[in-house]
C-alpha positions as a Markdown table, in Angstrom:
| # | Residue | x | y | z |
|---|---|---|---|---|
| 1 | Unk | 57.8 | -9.6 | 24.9 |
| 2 | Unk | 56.2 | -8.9 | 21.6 |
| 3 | Unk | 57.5 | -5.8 | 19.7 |
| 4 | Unk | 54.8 | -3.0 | 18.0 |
| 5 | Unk | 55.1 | -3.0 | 14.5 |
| 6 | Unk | 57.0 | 0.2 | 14.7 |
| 7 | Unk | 59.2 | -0.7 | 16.8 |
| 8 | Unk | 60.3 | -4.1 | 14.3 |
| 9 | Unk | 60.7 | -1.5 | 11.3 |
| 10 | Unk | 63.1 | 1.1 | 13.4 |
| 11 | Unk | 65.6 | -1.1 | 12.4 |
| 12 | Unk | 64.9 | -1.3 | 8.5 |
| 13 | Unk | 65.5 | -3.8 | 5.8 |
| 14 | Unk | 68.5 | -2.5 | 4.2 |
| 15 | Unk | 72.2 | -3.0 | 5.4 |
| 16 | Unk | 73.2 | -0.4 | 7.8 |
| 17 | Unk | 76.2 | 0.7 | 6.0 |
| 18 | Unk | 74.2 | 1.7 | 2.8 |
| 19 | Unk | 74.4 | 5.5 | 2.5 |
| 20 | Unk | 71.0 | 5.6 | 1.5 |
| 21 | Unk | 69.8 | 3.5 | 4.1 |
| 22 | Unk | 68.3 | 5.9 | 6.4 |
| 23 | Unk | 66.3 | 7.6 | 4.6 |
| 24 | Unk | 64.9 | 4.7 | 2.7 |
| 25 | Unk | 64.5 | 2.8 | 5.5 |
| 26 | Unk | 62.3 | 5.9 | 6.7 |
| 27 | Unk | 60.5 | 6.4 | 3.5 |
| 28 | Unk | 59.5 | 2.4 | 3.5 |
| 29 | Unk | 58.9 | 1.9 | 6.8 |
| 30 | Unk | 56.1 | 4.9 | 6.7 |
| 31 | Unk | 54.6 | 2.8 | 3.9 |
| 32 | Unk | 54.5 | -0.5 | 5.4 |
| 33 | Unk | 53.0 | 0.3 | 8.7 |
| 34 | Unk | 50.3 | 2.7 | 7.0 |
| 35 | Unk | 49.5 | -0.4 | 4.6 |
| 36 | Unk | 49.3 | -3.0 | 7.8 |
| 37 | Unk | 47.6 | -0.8 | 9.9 |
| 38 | Unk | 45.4 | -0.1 | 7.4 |
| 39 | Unk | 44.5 | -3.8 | 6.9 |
| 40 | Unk | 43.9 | -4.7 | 9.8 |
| 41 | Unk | 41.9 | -1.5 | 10.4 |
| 42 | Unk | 39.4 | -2.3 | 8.0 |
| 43 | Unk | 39.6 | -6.4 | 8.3 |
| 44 | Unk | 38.7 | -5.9 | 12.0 |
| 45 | Unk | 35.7 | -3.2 | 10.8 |
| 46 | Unk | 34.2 | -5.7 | 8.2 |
| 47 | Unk | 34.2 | -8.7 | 11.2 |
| 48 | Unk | 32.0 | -6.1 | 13.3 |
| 49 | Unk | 29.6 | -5.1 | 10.4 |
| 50 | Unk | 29.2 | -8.2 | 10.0 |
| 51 | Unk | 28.2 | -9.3 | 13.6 |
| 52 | Unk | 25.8 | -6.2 | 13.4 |
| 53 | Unk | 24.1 | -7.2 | 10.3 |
| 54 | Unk | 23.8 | -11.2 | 11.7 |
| 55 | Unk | 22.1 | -9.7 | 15.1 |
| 56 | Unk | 20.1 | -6.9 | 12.9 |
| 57 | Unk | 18.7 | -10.0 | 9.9 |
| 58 | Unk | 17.9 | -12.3 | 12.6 |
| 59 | Unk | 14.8 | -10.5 | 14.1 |
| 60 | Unk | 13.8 | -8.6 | 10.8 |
| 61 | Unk | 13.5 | -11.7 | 8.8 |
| 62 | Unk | 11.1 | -12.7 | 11.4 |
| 63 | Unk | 9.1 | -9.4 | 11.5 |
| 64 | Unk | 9.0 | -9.7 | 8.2 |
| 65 | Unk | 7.9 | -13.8 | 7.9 |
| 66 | Unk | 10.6 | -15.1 | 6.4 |
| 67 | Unk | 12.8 | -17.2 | 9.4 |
| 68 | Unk | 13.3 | -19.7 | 7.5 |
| 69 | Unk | 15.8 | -16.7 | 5.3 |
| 70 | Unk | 16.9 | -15.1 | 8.6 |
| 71 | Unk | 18.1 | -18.4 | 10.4 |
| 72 | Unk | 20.3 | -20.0 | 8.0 |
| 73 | Unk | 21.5 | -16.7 | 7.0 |
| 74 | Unk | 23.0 | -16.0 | 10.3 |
| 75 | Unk | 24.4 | -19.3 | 10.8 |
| 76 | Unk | 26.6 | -18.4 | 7.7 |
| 77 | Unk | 27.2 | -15.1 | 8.9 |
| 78 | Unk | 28.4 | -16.1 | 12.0 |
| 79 | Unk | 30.2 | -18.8 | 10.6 |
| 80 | Unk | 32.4 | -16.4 | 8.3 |
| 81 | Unk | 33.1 | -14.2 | 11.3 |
| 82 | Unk | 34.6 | -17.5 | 13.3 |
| 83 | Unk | 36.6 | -18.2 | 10.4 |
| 84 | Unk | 37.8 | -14.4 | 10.1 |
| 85 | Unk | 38.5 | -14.5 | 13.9 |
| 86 | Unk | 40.6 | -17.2 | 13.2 |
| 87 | Unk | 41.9 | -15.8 | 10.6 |
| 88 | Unk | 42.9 | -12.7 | 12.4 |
| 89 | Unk | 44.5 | -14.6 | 15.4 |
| 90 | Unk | 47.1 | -16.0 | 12.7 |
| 91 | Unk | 48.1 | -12.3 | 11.8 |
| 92 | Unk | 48.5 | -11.9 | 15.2 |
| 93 | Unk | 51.2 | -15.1 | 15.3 |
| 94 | Unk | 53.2 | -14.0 | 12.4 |
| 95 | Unk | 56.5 | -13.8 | 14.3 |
| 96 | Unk | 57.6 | -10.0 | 15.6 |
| 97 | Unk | 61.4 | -10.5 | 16.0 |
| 98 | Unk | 61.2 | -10.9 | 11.6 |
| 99 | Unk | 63.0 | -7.2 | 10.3 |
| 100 | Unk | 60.4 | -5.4 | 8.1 |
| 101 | Unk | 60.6 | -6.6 | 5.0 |
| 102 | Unk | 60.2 | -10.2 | 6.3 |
| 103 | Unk | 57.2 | -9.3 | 8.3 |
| 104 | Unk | 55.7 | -8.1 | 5.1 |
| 105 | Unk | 56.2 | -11.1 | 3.0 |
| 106 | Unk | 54.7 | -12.8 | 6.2 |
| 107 | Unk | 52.1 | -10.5 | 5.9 |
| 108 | Unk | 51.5 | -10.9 | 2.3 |
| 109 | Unk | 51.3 | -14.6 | 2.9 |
| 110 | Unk | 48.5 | -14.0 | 5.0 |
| 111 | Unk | 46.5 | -12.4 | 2.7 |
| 112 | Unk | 47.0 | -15.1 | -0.1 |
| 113 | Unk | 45.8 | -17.6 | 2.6 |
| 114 | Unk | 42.8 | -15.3 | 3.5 |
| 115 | Unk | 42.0 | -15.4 | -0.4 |
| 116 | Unk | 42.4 | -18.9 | -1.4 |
| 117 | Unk | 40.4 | -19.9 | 1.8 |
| 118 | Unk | 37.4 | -17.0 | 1.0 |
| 119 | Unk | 37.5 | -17.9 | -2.6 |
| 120 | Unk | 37.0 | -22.1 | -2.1 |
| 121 | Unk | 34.4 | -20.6 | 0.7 |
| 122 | Unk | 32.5 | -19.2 | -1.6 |
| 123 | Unk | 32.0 | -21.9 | -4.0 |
| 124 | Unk | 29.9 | -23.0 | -1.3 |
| 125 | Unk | 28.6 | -19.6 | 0.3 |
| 126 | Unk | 26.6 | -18.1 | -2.6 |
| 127 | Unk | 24.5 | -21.6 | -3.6 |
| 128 | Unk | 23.8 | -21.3 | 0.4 |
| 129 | Unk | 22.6 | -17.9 | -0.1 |
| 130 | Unk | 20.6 | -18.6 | -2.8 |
| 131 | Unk | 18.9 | -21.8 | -0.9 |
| 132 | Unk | 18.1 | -19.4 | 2.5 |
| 133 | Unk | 16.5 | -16.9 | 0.3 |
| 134 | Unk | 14.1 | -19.3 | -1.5 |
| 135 | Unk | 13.5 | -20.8 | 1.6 |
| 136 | Unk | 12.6 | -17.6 | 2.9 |
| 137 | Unk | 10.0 | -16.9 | 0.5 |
| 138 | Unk | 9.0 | -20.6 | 0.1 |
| 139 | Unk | 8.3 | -21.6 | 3.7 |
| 140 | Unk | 7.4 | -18.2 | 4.9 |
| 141 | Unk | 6.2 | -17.7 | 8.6 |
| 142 | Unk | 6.4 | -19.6 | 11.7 |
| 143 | Unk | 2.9 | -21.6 | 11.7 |
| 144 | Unk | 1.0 | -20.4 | 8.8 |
| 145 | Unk | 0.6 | -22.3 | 5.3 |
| 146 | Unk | 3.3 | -22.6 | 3.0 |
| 147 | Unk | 3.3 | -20.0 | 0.0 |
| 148 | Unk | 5.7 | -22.3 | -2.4 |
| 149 | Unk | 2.9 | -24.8 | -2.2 |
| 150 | Unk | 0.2 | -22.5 | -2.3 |
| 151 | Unk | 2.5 | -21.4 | -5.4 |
| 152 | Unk | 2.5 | -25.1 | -7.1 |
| 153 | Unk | -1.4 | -25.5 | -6.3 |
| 154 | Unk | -2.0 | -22.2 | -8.7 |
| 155 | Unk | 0.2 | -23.6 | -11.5 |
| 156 | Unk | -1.5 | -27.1 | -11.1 |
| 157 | Unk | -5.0 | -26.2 | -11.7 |
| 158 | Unk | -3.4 | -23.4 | -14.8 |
| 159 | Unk | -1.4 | -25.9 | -16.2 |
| 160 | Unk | -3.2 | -29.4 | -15.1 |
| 161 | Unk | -0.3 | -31.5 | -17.6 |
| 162 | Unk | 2.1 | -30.0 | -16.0 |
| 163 | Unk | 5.2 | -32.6 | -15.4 |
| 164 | Unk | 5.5 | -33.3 | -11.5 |
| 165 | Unk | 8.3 | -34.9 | -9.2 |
| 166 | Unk | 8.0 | -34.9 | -5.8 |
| 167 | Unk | 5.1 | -32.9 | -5.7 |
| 168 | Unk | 7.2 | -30.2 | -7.6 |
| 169 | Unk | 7.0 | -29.2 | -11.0 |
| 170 | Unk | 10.0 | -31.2 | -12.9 |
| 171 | Unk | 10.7 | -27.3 | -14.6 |
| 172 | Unk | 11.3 | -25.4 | -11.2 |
| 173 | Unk | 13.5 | -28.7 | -10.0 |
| 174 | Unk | 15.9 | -28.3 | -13.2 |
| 175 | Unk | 15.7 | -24.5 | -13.1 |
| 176 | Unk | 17.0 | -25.0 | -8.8 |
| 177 | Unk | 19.7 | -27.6 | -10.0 |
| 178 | Unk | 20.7 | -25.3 | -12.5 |
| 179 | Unk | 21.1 | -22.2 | -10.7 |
| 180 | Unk | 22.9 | -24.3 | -7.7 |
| 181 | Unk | 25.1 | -25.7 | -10.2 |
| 182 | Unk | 26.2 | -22.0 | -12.0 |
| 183 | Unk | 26.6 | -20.4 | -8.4 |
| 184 | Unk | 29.2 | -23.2 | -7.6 |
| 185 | Unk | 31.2 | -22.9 | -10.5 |
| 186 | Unk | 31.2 | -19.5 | -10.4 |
| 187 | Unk | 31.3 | -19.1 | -7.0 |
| 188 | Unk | 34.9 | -18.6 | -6.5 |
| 189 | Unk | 35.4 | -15.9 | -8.9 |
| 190 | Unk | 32.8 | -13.8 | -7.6 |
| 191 | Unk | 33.8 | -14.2 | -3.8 |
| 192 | Unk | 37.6 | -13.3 | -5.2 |
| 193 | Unk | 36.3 | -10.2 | -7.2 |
| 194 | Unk | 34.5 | -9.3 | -3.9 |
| 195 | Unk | 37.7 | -9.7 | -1.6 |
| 196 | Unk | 39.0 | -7.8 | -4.4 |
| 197 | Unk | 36.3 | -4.7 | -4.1 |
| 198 | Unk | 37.6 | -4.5 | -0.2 |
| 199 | Unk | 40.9 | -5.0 | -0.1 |
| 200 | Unk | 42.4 | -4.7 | -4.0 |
| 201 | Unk | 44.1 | -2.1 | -4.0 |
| 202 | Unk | 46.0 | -2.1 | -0.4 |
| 203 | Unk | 46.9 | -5.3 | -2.2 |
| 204 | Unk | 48.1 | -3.9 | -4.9 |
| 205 | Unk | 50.0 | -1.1 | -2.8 |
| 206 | Unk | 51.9 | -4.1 | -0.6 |
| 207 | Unk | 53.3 | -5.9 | -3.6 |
| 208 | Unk | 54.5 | -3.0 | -5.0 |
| 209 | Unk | 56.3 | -2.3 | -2.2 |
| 210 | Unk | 57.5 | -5.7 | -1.2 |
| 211 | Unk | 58.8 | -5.3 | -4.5 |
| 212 | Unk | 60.8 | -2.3 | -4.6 |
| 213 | Unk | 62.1 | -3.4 | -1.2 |
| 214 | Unk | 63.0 | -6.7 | -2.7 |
| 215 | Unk | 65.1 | -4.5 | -5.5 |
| 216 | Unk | 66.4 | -2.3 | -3.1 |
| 217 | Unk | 68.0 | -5.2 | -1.2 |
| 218 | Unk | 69.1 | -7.2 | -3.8 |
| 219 | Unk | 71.3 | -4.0 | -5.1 |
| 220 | Unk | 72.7 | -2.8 | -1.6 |
């Protein structure tokens, strides 16, 4: 039978004969499951916002004509919540019988997997983004014309030597490569920075204390 977190950290990470050991252990254990709890607190809050705003986008983008923005953006957005749900199942497996300060580095694995899986995500997720929007505003409505080519008709007859491709203006082509191109590069760094906004400094908190736990061990 599984054991609650508090019940794993009643027995502490130092060795029992330490005179200090009781009331460290205390002290730590307070800190560790207030950082857990509050983890999984808010990683569990962002998978539901999330599901809200998917089920929300879906049948505004439509009120508002732009489906072809809605639909692909909920696909992603339920697709990051399947990942997170996965995700959270592994946090779930992280083995109960470890003493606290185990579980903790366990835990603090966890996290570094969570990170290096959002930030090669997101390489892909924001040049997704970008493509739903445009096609939002390109393809508008369900059944009516198409404003992006009612867009390139206007700039035909104003600019009639205009360079095509496609039917496209060669310009707007290298502009859409180009953006595509900057998002990817940089789209690690900004899903990292984001992770970062949410979770940063309950990050910061748990290596700290892994830390100190780590020194407190290594002199008792």
């Amino acid at each position: 039978m599984n054991r609650s977190i508090e019940t794993i950290w009643k027995e502490g990470f130092l060795k029992n004969d330490a005179l200090i050991a009781p009331k460290i252990n205390d002290l730590y254990n307070k800190k560790s499951i207030d950082i857990v709890d509050k983890f999984k607190r808010m990683y569990k809050i962002n998978i539901i916002a999330i599901v809200v705003f998917a089920l929300i986008l879906l049948p505004v983008s439509t009120i508002t004509k732009m489906p072809y923005m809605g639909m692909p953006m909920f696909i992603l957005f339920m697709t990051i919540v399947f990942f997170a749900v996965k995700f959270k199942n592994k946090l779930n497996e992280i083995d109960n019988n470890l003493n606290s300060f185990l579980y903790l580095q366990s835990f603090n694995n966890w996290i570094q997997d969570v990170i290096d899986f959002n930030t090669k995500l997101s390489r892909f997720l924001y040049p997704y983004v970008f493509i739903s929007m445009l096609s939002g505003f390109w393809f508008g409505s369900f059944g009516e014309g198409i404003p992006g080519m009612e867009l390139v008709s206007k700039l035909e007859s104003k600019y009639p030597d205009m360079l095509m491709l496609f039917g496209l203006p060669i310009i707007g082509i290298v502009m859409f490569i180009v953006i595509i191109l900057i998002l990817a590069y940089f789209g690690g760094k900004i899903g990292k920075w984001d992770f970062d906004l949410a979770y940063g400094r309950m990050i910061k908190r748990l290596n700290t204390l892994i830390r100190d736990m780590d020194e407190l061990r290594s002199e008792n």
